[in-house]
C-alpha positions in Angstrom: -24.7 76.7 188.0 -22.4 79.7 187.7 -19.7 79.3 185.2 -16.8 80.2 187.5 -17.9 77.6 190.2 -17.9 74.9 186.9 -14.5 75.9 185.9 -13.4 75.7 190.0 -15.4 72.3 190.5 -13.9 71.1 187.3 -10.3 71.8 187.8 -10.2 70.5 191.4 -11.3 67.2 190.0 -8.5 67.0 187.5 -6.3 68.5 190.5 -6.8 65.9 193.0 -5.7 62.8 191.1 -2.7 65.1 190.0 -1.7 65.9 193.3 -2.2 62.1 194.3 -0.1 60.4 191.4 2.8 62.6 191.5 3.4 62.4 195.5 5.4 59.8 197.2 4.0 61.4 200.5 0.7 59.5 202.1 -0.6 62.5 203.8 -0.5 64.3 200.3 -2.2 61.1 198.1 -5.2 61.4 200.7 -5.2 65.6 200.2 -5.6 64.4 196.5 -8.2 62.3 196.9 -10.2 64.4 199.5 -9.9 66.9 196.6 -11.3 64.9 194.1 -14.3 63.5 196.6 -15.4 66.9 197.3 -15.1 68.7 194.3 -17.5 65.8 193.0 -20.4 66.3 195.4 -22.3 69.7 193.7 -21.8 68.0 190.3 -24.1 64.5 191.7 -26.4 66.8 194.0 -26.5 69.3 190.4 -30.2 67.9 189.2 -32.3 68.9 191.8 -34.6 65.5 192.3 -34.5 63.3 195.1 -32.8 60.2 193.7 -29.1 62.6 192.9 -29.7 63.8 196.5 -30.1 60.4 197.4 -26.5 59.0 195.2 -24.6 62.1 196.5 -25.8 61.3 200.1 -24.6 57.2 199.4 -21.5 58.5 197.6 -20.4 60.6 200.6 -21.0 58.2 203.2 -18.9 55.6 201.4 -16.3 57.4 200.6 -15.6 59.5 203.7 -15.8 56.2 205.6 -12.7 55.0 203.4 -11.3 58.5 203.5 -11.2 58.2 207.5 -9.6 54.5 207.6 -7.1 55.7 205.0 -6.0 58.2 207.5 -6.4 56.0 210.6 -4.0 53.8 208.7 -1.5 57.1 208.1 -1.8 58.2 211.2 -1.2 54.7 213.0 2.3 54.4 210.4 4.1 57.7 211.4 3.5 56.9 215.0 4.8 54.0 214.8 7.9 54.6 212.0 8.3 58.2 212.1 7.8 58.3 208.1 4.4 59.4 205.5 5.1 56.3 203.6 4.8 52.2 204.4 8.1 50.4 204.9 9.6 47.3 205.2 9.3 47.3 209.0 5.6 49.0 208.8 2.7 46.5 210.9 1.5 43.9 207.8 -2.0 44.7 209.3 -1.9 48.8 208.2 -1.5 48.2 204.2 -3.9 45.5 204.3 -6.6 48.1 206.0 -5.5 50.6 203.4 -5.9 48.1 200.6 -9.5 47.5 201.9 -10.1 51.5 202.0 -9.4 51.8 198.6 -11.2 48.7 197.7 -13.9 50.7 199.3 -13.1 53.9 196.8 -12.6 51.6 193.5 -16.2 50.1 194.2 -14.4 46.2 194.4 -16.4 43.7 195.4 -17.7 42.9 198.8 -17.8 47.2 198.8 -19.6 47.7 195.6 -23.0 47.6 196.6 -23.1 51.8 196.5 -21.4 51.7 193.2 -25.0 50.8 190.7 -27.4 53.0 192.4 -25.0 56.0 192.9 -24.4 55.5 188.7 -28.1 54.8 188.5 -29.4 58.1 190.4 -26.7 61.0 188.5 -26.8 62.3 185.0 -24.7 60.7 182.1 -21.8 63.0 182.1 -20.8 63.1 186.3 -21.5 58.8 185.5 -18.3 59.3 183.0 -16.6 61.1 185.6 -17.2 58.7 188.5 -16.3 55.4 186.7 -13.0 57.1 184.7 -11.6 59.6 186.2 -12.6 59.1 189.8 -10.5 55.4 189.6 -7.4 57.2 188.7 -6.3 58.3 192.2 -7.2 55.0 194.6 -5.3 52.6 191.8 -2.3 54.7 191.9 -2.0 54.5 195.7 -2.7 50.5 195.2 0.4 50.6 193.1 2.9 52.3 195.3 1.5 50.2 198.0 0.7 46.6 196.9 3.7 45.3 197.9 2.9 45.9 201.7 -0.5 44.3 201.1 -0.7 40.2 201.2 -1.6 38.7 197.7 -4.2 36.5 199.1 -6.5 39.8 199.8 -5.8 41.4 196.1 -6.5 38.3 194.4 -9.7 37.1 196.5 -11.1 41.1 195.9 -10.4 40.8 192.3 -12.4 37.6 192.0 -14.9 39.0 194.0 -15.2 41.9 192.2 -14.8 40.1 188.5 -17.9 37.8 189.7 -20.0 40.3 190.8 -19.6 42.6 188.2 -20.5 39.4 185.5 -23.2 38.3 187.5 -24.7 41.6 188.4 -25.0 43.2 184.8 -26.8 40.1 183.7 -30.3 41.3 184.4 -29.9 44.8 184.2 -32.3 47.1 181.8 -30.6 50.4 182.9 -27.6 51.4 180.6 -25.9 53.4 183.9 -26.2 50.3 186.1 -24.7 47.6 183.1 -21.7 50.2 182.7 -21.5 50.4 186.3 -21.5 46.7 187.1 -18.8 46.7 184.1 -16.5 49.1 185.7 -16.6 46.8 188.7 -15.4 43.7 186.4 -12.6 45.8 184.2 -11.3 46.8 188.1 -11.1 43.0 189.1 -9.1 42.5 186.0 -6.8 45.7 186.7 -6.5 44.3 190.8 -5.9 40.9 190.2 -2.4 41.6 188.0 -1.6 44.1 190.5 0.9 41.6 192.4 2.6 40.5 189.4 2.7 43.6 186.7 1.6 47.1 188.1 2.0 47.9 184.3 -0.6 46.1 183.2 -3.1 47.5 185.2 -2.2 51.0 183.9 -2.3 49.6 180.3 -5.7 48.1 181.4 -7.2 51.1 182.8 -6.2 53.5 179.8 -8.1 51.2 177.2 -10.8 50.8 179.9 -11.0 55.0 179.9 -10.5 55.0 176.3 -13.9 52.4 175.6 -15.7 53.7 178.2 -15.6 57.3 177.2 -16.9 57.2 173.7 -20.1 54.9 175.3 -20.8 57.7 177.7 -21.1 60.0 174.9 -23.4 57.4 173.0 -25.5 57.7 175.5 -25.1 60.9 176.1 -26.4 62.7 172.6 -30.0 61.1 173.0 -30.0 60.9 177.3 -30.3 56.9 176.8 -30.5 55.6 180.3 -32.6 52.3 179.2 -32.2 49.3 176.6 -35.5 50.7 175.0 -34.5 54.2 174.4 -31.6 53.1 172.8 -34.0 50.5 170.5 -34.9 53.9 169.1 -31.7 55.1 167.9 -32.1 52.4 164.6 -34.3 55.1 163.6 -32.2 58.5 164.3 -28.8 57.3 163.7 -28.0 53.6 162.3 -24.3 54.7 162.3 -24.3 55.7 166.1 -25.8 52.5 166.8 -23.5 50.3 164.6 -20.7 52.3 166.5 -22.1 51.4 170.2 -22.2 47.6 169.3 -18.4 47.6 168.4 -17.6 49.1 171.6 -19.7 46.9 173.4 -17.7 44.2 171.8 -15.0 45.8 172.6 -15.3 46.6 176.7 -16.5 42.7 176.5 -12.7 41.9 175.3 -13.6 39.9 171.7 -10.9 39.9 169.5 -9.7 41.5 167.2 -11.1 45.0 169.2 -8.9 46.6 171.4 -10.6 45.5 174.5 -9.1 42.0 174.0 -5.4 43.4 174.8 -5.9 43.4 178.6 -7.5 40.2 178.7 -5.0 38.4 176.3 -2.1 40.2 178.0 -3.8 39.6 181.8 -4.3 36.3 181.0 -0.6 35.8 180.0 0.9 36.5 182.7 -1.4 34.7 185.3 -0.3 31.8 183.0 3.1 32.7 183.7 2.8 33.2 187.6 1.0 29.4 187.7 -2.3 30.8 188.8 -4.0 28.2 186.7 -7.6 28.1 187.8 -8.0 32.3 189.0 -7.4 32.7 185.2 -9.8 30.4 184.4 -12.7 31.6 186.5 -11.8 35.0 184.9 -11.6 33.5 181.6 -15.1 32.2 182.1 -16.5 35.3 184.0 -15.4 37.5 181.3 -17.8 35.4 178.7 -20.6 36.1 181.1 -20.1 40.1 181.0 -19.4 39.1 177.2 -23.0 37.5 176.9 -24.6 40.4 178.6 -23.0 42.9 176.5 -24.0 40.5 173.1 -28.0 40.3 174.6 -27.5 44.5 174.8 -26.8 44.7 171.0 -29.4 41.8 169.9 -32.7 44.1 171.8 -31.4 47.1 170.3 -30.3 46.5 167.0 -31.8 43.3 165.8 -35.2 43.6 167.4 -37.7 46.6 167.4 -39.5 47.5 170.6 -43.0 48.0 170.5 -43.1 51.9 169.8 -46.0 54.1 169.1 -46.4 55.5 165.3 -44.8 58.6 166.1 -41.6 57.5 166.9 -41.4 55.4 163.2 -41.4 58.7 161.5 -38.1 60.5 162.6 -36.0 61.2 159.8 -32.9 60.1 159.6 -29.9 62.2 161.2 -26.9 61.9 162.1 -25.6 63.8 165.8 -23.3 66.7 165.7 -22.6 67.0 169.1 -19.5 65.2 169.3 -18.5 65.1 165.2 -15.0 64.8 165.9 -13.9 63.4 169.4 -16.3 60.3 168.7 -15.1 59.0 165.5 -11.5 59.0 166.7 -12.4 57.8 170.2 -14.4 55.1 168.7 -11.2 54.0 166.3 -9.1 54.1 169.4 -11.6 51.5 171.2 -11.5 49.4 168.3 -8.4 49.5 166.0 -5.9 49.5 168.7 -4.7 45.7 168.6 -2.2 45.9 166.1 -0.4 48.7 168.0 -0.1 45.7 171.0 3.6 45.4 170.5 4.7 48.6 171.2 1.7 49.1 173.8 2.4 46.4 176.1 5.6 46.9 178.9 
């Protein structure tokens, strides 16, 4: 691709979200995220094999669908209010629709279905993209908006969403579909505090950008898209591999990584709010995606895959593609408990 249209593609993506979070305007937030959906397409549709045509094509469809409720709901609000942005007096039914759109966006559950197989069928680095950056813009219109929407929706899409992302990863083999199923959980966690403290879901979804981005990369400096390429890394780089079983840890929530923070701090104040048994299927749900995470590590860097003789005799090296943005990245995803004090609102 030329190098001009790379740089155009790239800073429309970072310029849609922009444009998005710093608007108060509704017609504007959709601009941003129209930007952001388009600007995405050549970079899934990039490879030229059927299966990205196939992801782009899924990813569209889904997302222009949302895109065109989001501005039915617009539309409907300034007929009836005269104004680009909900109010008190706005129909209860039009922030409920909008919530759904961007459930649609986010990849929540009973809408996540396109979520794995549009991860599944694009390379590594748009996958980052998609499951980071592409969740920036939807969750900030959620939180200028959730206080329209009726609690009983967030919290039954968070479950949904925290269930099927446990349940799906479970008997996964493809490392794009277990971190896409995982980006559907960490969004349950960051919807279902929504109602009660906005502030925790952005706290969430920096640590979850912060994890995430340093396991792309992983994957990333060997193409590891299976559990039994990555069996091979023992052999090229122990350190890598030592490094992508902490942040597995980590994006699974045990403590003392940084993961845990959300959870612990989640999990609070659900306590606090009396939602006694929504925190305790999450509690449990979240040892599931644990246990799936835990199985990842045990066939890749306690067992050995049967592998021809060839692949036994690669020295030893260490990658130098990303020498210095992984070790702090990986610090970040791990160390960052301590600092809880100061990080938490």
């Amino acid at each position: 691709m030329n190098p001009i249209t790379i740089i155009i593609i790239y800073f429309t993506i970072f310029l849609g979200p922009m444009i998005t979070m710093s608007s108060t305007n509704l017609m504007l937030m959709w601009v941003g995220l129209e930007l952001s959906l388009l600007a995405i397409i050549p970079l899934l549709i990039n490879n030229k094999n059927p299966r990205s045509t196939e992801a782009a094509t899924k990813y569209f469809i889904t997302q222009t669908t949302a895109s065109m409720i989001i501005l039915f709901t617009i539309v409907l609000n300034y007929k009836q209010l005269g104004m680009w942005m909900f109010q008190q007096q706005t129909n209860i039914m039009l922030p409920n629709m909008m919530m759904m759109a961007l459930s649609i966006k986010l990849g929540l559950a009973p809408f996540h279905y396109w979520l794995p197989e549009v991860t599944q069928g694009i390379p590594l680095h748009t996958g980052l993209i998609l499951l980071t950056w592409q969740k920036i813009a939807p969750l900030s219109i959620m939180i200028q908006i959730y206080q329209f929407v009726n609690p009983t929706i967030i919290m039954t899409l968070a479950i949904l969403s925290i269930f099927m992302g446990a349940w799906g990863g479970l008997n996964q083999t493809q490392t794009r579909k277990i971190m896409a199923f995982s980006s559907i959980s960490h969004m349950g966690w960051m919807t279902a505090i929504l109602p009660y403290n906005p502030n925790l879901t952005l706290l969430n979804l920096a640590i979850y950008i912060i994890i995430t981005i340093p396991m792309f990369m992983i994957l990333m400096t060997d193409s590891s898209t299976t559990i039994n390429s990555i069996s091979l890394l023992w052999n090229k780089s122990p350190m890598i591999l030592t490094i992508m079983s902490l942040l597995l840890l980590s994006l699974g929530g045990l403590p003392p990584l940084t993961g845990f923070l959300p959870k612990w701090t989640i999990i609070s104040e659900l306590l606090k709010n009396n939602c006694t048994i929504t925190t305790t299927l999450m509690a449990m749900m979240a040892l599931l995606n644990l246990f799936f995470y835990t199985r990842l590590i045990y066939s890749t860097t306690l067992t050995m895959f049967p592998t021809n003789n060839n692949s036994k005799m690669f020295t030893h090296h260490e990658f130098t593609k990303y020498n210095l943005i992984l070790p702090i990245m990986a610090s970040l995803s791990t160390l960052m408990l301590p600092l809880s004090p100061q990080l938490v609102p």
